[in-house]
matplotlib code that plots the C-alpha trace (Angstrom):
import matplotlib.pyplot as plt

x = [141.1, 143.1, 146.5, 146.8, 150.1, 153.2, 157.1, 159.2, 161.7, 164.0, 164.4, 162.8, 159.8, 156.5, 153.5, 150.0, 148.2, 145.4, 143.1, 144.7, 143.7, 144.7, 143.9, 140.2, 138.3, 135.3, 137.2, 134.1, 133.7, 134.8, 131.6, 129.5, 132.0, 132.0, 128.1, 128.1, 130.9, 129.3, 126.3, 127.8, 130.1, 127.4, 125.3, 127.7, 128.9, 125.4, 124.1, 127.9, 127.6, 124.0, 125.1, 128.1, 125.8, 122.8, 125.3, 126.9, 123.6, 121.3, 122.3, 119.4, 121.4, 125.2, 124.8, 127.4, 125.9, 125.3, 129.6, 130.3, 128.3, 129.2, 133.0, 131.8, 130.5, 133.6, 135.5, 132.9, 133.2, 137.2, 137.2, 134.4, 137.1, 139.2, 136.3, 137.0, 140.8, 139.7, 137.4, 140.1, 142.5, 139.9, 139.3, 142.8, 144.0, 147.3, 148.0, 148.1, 147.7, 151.6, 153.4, 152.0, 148.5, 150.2, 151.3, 148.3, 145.1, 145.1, 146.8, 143.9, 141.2, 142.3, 142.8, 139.2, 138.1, 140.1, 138.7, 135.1, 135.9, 137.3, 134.9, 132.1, 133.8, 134.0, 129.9, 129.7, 132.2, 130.1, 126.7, 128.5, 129.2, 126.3, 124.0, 125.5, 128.0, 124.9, 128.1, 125.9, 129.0, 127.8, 130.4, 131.2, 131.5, 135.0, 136.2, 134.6, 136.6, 139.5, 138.9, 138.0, 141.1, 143.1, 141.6, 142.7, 146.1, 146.1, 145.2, 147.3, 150.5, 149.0, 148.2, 151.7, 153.5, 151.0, 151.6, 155.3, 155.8, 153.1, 154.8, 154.5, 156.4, 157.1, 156.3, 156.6, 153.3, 152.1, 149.4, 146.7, 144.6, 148.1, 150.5, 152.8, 154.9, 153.9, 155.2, 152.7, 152.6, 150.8, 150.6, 151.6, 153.0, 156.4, 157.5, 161.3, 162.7, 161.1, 157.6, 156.4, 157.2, 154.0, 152.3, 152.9, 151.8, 148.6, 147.6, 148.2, 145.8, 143.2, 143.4, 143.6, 141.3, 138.8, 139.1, 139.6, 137.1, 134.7, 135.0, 134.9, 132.0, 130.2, 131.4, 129.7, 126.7, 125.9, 126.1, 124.4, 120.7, 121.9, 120.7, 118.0, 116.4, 117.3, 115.7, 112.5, 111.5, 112.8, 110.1, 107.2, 107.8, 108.1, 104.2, 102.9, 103.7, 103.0, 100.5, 100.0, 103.7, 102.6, 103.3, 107.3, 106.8, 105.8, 108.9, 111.1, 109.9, 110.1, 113.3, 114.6, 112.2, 114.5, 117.8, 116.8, 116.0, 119.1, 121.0, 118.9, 120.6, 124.3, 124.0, 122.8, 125.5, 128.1, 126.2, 126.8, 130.8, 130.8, 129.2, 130.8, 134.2, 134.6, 135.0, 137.5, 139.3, 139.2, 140.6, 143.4, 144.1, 143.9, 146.0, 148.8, 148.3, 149.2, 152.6, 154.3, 152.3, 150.7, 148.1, 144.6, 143.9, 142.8, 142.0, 138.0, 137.9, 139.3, 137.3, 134.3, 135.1, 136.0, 132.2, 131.1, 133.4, 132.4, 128.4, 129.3, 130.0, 126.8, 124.7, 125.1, 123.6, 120.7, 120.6, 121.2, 118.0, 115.9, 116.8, 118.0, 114.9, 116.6, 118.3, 115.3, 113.5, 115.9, 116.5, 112.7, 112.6, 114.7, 113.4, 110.3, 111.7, 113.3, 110.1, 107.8, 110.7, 110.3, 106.5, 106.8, 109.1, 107.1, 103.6, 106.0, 107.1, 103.6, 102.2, 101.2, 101.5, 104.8, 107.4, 110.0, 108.8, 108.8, 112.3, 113.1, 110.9, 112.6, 115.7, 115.5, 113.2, 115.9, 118.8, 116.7, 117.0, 113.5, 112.0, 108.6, 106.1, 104.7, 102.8, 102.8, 100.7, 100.2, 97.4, 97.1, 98.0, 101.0, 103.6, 104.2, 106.3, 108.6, 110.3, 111.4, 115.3, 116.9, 119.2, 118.3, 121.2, 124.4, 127.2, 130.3]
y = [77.2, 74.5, 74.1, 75.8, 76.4, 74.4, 74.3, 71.9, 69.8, 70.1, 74.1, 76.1, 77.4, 78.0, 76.7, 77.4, 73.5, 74.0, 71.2, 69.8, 71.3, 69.7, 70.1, 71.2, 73.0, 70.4, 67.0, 65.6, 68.3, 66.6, 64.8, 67.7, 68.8, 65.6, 65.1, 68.4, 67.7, 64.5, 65.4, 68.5, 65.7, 63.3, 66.2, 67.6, 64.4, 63.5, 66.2, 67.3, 63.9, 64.1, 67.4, 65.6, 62.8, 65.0, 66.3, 64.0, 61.8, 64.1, 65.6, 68.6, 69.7, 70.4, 74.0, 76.4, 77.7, 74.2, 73.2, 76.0, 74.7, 70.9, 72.8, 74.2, 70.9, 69.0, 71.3, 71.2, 67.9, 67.5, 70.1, 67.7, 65.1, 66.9, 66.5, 63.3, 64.3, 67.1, 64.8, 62.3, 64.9, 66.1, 62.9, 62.0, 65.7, 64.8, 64.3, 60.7, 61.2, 61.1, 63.6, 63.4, 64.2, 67.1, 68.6, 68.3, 68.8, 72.3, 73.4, 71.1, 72.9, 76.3, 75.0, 74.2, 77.8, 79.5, 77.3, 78.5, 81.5, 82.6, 80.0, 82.4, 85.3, 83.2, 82.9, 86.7, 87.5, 84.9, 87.1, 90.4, 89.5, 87.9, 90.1, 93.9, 93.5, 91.8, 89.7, 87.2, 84.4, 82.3, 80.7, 77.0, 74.1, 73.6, 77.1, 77.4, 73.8, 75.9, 78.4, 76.4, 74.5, 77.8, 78.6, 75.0, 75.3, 78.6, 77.8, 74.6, 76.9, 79.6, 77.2, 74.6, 77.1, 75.3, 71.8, 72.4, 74.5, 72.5, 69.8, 67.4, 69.1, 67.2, 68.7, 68.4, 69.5, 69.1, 67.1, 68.9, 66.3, 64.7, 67.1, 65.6, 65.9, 64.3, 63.5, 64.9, 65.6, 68.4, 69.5, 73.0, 75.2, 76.6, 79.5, 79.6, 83.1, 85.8, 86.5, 88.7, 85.9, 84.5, 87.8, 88.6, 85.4, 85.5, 89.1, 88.2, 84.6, 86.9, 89.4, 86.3, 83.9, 86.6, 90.0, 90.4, 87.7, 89.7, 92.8, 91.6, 89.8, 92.4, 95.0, 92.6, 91.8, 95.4, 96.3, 93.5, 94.9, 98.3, 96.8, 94.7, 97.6, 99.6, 96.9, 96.8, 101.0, 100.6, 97.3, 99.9, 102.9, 100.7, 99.4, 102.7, 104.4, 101.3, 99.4, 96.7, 95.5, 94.0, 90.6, 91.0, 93.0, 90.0, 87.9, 90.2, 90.3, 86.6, 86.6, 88.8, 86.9, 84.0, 86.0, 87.4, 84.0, 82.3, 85.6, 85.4, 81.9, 82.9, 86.0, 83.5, 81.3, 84.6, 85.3, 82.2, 82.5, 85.3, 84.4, 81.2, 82.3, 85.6, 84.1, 82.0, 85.0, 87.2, 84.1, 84.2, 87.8, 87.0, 84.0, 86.2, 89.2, 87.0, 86.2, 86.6, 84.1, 85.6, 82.2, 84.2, 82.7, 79.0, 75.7, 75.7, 78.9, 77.7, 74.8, 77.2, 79.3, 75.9, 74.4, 77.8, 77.0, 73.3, 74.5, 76.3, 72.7, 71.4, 73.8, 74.7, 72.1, 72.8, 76.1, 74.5, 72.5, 75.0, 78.2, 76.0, 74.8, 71.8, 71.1, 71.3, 68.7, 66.1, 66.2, 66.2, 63.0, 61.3, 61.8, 60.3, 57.4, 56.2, 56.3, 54.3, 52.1, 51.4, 50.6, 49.2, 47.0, 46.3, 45.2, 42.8, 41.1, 40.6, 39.1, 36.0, 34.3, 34.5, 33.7, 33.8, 36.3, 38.8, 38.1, 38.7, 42.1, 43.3, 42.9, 44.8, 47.6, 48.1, 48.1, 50.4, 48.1, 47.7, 49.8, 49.4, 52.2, 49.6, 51.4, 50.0, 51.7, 52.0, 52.7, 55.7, 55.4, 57.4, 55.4, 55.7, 55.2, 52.9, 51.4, 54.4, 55.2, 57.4, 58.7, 59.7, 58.3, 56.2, 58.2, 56.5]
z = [224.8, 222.6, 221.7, 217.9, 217.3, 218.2, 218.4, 216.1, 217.7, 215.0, 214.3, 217.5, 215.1, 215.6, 213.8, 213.1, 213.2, 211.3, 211.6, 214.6, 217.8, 221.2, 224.9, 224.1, 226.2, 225.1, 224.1, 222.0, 220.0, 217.3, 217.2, 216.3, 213.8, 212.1, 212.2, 210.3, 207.7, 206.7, 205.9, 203.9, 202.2, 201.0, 199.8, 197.9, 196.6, 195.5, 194.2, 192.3, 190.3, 189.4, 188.0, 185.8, 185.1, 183.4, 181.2, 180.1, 179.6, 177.9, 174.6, 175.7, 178.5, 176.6, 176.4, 177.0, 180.1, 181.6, 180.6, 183.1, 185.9, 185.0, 185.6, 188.8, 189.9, 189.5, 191.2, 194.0, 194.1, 194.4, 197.2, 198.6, 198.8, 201.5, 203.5, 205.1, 205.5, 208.0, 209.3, 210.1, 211.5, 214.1, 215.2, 215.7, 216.4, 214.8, 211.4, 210.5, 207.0, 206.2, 203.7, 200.6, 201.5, 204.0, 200.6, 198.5, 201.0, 201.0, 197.9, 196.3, 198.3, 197.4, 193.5, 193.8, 195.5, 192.2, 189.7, 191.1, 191.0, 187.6, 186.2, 187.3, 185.8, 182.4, 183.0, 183.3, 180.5, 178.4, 179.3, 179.0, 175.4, 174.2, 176.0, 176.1, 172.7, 171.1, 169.3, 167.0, 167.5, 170.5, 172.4, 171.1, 173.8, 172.0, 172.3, 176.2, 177.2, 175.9, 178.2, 180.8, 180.8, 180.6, 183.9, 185.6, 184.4, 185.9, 189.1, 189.3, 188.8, 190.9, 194.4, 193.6, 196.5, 198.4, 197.7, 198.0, 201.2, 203.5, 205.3, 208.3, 211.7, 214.4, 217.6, 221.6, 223.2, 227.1, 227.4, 229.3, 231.0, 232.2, 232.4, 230.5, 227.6, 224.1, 221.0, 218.0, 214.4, 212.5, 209.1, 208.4, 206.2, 206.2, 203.8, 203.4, 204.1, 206.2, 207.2, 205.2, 202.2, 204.0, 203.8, 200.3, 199.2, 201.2, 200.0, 196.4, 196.8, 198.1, 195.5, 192.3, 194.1, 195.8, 195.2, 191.1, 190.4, 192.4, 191.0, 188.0, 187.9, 190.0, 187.0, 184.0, 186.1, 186.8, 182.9, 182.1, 185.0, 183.2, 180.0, 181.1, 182.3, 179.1, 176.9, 179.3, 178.9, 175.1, 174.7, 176.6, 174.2, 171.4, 172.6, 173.4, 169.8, 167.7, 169.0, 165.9, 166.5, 169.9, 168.8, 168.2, 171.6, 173.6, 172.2, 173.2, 176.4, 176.5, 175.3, 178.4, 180.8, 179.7, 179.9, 183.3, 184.7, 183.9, 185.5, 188.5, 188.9, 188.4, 190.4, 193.2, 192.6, 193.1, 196.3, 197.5, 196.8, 198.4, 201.8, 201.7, 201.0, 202.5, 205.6, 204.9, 203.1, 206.1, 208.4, 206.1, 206.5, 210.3, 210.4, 208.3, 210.3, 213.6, 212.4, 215.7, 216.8, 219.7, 219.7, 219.0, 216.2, 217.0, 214.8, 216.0, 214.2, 210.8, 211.1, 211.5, 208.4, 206.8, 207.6, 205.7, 203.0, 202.8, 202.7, 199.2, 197.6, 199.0, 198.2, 194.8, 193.0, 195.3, 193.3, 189.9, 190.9, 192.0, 190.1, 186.5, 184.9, 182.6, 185.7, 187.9, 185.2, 185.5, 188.9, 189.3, 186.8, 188.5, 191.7, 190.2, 188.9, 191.7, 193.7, 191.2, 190.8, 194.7, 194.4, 191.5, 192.7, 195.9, 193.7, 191.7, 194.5, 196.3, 192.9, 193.7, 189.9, 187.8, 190.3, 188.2, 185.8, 188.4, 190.0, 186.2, 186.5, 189.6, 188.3, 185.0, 187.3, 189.4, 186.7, 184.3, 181.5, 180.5, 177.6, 177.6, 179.2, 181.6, 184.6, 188.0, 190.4, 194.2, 196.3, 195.6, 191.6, 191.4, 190.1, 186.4, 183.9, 185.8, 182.7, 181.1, 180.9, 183.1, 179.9, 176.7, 175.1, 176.3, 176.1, 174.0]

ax = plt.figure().add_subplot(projection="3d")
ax.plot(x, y, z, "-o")
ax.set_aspect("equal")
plt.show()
C-alpha cells in the first residue's frame, strides 16, 4: 500500500495527496495509468472539437438542442485538459506543477462536472416545456446562451472555494525502497477552521453538482415517457374510431418517433453522468468521511474513480455520433472525406503525366480548397467526391 496522505513541515497537519501516491506497492504503475488516460485524452479532445466545429460550420446544425451539447462539449473538453496534469503528477509522484495550477486543477475539473450537469437539466427543462406545457414559443439560441451563461457563472462562484483553499504543502516522507527521509511536495486542499468546514462543503457540492441535478432531470424525464405514452393510446383510439383521418395519424406518430429519438439520446447522455460520476461522488463522501485520517482511503483509488470520470468526456460525443442523426451525418461525412482524400491523393501522385499539375492537385486535396466535384477512385471505386468542402459556409 502507497503513501496517500502526508505531514507538513510547517504546521504538524495531515494531508490527503491526491494524485501523488508514493512508496507503491507496484512502482510502474504509472505506466498503465498513463496508457489509459491518454488515450481517454485524445478521444475526448478529438471527438469534443469535431463537436464545436460542426456547429459552428453548418448553419443546419444551430439548433437549440445541438447549443446544449456544443455547451457540453466544451466543458468536456476543458475538464479534458486536466488530463495531462494528473498525468504529469503520477509520473513524478510529486507535484511539480507549482502553485497556480495547484489552485486551479481541480476547482476547474469540478466547474466542468457542474456545468454538465445543470446543462442537462436545461435540456430536460427545455423538453418538459415544449413537450408536456405544449408552450408554442420555442426556445431562441439567444435566450438559451443566456441561460447557459447563467449556469457558468454559477458554477465559477460555486467551485472558487476550490481554487482558493488548494495549495502546495511541503512535506517530509520516508522513502520506502531506501529508508530514508525525503523532502516532497503535494497539492492539497486545506479548509481553514474545523473539519467539519470540509464536511459541510463536500455535502453541499454533492447535493448542487450531483444530487439536485439528478432528481431533477429524472422528475422532467419521467413526465415527459408519461406523456409519450399518453400521446401513443390517444393516436390508437383516435385510428380505431375514425379511420379516414389516418393520414394526420401517421404525422403524429412521426412527430413523436422524432421526439422519442432525440430523448433516447439525452436520457443516454444522463446515464452516462451518472455512472461516470457517481463514483467519483461516493469517493468524495469517503475521502470526507475519513477526516481523522486513519489512511484507508488511497490515491490509486481516486485515480480509479477519476479514469471513470475521465471516460464521460470521451465518450459523449461517441453518443452524439451514434444516437444524434445530424451529428452522426457529419461525422460520417467527414469520415468519408478524409479517406477519398487519402486515395485520392495516392492516384495523383502515381500519375505519371502533369508533374506539376498534380503537386498543385495534392495540395488543394489536402487543404480542401478545391470546389469542383472531381472523383478519384481506387481499386475498388469508392472514393468520391474528394473536392467537396468540408463546411457549408465559413464562419465570420
Amino acid at each position: 500500500m502507497g503513501t496517500s496522505y502526508v505531514v507538513e513541515n510547517a504546521t504538524n497537519k495531515t494531508f490527503f495527496t491526491f494524485f501523488s501516491e508514493f512508496n507503491k506497492a507496484w512502482t510502474e504503475s504509472y505506466i498503465l495509468v498513463n496508457v489509459i488516460l491518454g488515450f481517454l485524452f485524445l478521444m475526448s479532445l478529438g471527438g469534443n472539437i469535431l463537436v464545436i466545429y460542426f456547429f459552428i460550420c453548418f448553419k443546419a446544425i444551430r439548433q437549440v438542442t445541438n447549443l446544449f451539447i456544443t455547451n457540453l462539449a466544451v466543458s468536456n473538453l476543458i475538464f479534458s485538459i486536466m488530463v495531462p496534469l494528473v498525468m504529469t503528477t503520477r509520473v513524478t509522484e510529486e507535484w511539480v506543477l507549482g502553485e497556480a495550477l495547484c489552485h486551479l486543477m481541480t476547482s476547474i475539473e469540478f466547474f466542468s462536472g457542474m456545468v454538465c450537469a445543470w446543462t442537462m437539466v436545461l435540456i430536460s427543462a427545455d423538453r418538459y416545456r415544449a413537450i408536456i406545457k405544449h408552450q408554442g414559443r420555442r426556445s431562441t439560441i439567444n435566450g438559451t446562451l443566456v441561460r447557459l451563461a447563467l449556469v457558468w457563472i454559477g458554477a465559477l462562484l460555486f467551485t472558487s472555494p476550490l481554487a482558493v483553499f488548494f495549495r502546495t504543502i511541503e512535506a517530509t516522507i520516508e522513502d520506502g525502497s531506501k529508508s530514508v527521509l525525503r523532502r516532497v511536495t503535494v497539492c492539497s486542499v486545506d479548509f481553514p477552521g474545523p473539519n467539519y468546514i470540509l464536511v459541510i462543503y463536500s455535502c453541499i457540492n454533492i447535493l448542487v453538482v450531483f444530487i439536485i441535478p439528478l432528481t431533477i432531470i429524472t422528475k422532467n424525464y419521467r413526465a415527459i415517457m408519461k406523456e409519450f405514452s399518453s400521446s401513443l393510446q390517444r393516436m390508437r383510439d383516435h385510428m380505431e374510431s375514425a379511420p379516414r383521418s389516418r393520414n394526420s395519424s401517421v404525422r403524429v406518430a412521426a412527430n413523436v418517433q422524432k421526439e422519442a429519438h432525440v430523448l433516447r439520446m439525452l436520457i443516454a447522455m444522463v446515464a452516462l453522468f451518472v455512472l461516470m460520476w457517481g463514483p467519483v461522488t461516493v469517493f468524495i463522501v469517503a475521502m470526507t468521511a475519513d477526516n481523522m485520517h486513519t489512511n484507508i482511503i488511497q490515491s490509486y483509488q481516486l485515480m480509479t474513480v477519476f479514469i471513470i470520470t475521465y471516460a464521460n468526456a470521451a465518450l459523449n460525443p461517441v453518443v452524439y455520433g451514434v444516437l444524434n442523426e445530424q451529428y452522426r451525418n457529419h461525422f460520417r461525412q467527414l469520415f468519408n472525406k478524409i479517406r477519398c482524400k487519402a486515395c485520392g491523393t495516392a492516384a495523383t501522385e502515381n500519375a505519371s503525366t502533369g508533374g506539376r499539375n498534380s503537386i498543385r492537385q495534392v495540395i488543394r486535396t489536402l487543404s480542401g480548397r478545391e470546389v469542383d466535384n472531381t472523383r478519384h477512385m481506387n481499386g475498388d471505386g469508392c472514393c468520391e467526391n474528394v473536392m467537396d468542402n468540408i463546411c457549408e459556409e465559413t464562419p465570420s
